[in-house]
C-alpha positions as CSV (number, residue, x, y, z in Angstrom):
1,X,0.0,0.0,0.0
2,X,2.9,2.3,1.0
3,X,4.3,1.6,-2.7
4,X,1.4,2.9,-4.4
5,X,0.7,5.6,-1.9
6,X,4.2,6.5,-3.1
7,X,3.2,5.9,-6.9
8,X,0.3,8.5,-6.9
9,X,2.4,11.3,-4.5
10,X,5.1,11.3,-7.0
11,X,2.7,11.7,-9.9
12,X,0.3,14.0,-8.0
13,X,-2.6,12.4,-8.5
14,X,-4.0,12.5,-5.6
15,X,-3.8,15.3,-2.7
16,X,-2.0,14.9,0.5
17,X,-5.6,14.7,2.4
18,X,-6.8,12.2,-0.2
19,X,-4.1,9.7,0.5
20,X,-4.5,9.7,3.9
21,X,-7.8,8.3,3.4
22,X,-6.6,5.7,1.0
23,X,-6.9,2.3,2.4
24,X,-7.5,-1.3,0.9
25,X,-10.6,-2.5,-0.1
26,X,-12.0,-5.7,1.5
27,X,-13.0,-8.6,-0.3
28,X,-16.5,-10.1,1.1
29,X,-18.2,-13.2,-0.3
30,X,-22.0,-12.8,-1.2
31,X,-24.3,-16.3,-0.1
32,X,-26.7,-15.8,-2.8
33,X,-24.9,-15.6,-6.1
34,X,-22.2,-17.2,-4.7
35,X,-19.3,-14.0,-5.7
36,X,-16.4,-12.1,-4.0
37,X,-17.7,-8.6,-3.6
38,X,-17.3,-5.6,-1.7
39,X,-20.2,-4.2,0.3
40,X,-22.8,-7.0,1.9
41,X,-25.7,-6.6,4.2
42,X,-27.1,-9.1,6.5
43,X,-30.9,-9.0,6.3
44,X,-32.4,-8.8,10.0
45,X,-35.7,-10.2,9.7
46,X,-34.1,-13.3,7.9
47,X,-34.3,-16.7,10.2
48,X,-31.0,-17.7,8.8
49,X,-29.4,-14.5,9.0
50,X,-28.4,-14.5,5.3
51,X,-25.7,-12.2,4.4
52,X,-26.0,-11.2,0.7
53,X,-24.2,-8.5,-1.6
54,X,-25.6,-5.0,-2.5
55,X,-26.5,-6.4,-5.9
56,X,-28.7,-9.2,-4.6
57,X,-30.5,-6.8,-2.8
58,X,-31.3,-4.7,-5.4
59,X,-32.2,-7.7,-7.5
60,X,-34.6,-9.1,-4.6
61,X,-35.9,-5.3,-4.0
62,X,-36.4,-4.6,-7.8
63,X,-38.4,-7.7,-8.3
64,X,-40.9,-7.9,-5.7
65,X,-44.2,-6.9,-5.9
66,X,-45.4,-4.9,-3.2
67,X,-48.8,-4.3,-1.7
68,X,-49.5,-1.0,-1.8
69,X,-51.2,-1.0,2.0
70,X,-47.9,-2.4,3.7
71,X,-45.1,0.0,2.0
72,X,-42.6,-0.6,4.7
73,X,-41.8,-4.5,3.3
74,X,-38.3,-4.4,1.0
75,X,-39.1,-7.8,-0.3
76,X,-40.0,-11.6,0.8
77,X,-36.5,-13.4,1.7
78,X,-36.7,-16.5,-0.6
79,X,-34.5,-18.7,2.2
80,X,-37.1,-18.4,5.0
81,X,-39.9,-16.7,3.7
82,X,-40.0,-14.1,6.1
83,X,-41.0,-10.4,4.9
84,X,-37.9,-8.2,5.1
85,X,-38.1,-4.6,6.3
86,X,-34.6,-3.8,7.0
87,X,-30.9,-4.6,6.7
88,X,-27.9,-3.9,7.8
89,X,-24.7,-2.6,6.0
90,X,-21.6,-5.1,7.5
């Protein structure tokens, strides 16, 4: 990291304040399509606690039909059936 800290000083691409922020990105792995990612959520209402990538979610959200008298529900989780309302960003 120190090397390409280094790199991008000497080249200016970045500012002083901007490379203090740098840090390496972490690698997660997403239970659903079965992927290395970067950010995963864990849904809470989920019985199995199912930890799935951003992309999932939106894929899940986005395909869900929703009732128009309960808006709060994000989706059904198709592991346990249970309606999810939130998640959590891990």
């Amino acid at each position: 990291m120190e090397q390409l800290k280094s790199y991008l000083r000497k080249n200016k691409i970045f500012t002083e304040k901007e490379l203090k922020t740098l840090k390496e990105s972490q690698i997660n792995h997403c239970e659903m399509c079965n992927t290395d990612c970067g950010q995963i959520v864990k849904l809470n209402e989920c019985l199995n606690k199912t930890i799935i990538c951003l992309q999932c979610l939106d894929n899940l959200f986005d395909s869900y039909q929703i009732d128009k008298k309960n808006l709060t529900e994000l989706f059904t989780c198709i592991c346990c059936d249970q309606k999810i309302l939130s998640y959590e960003i891990i």
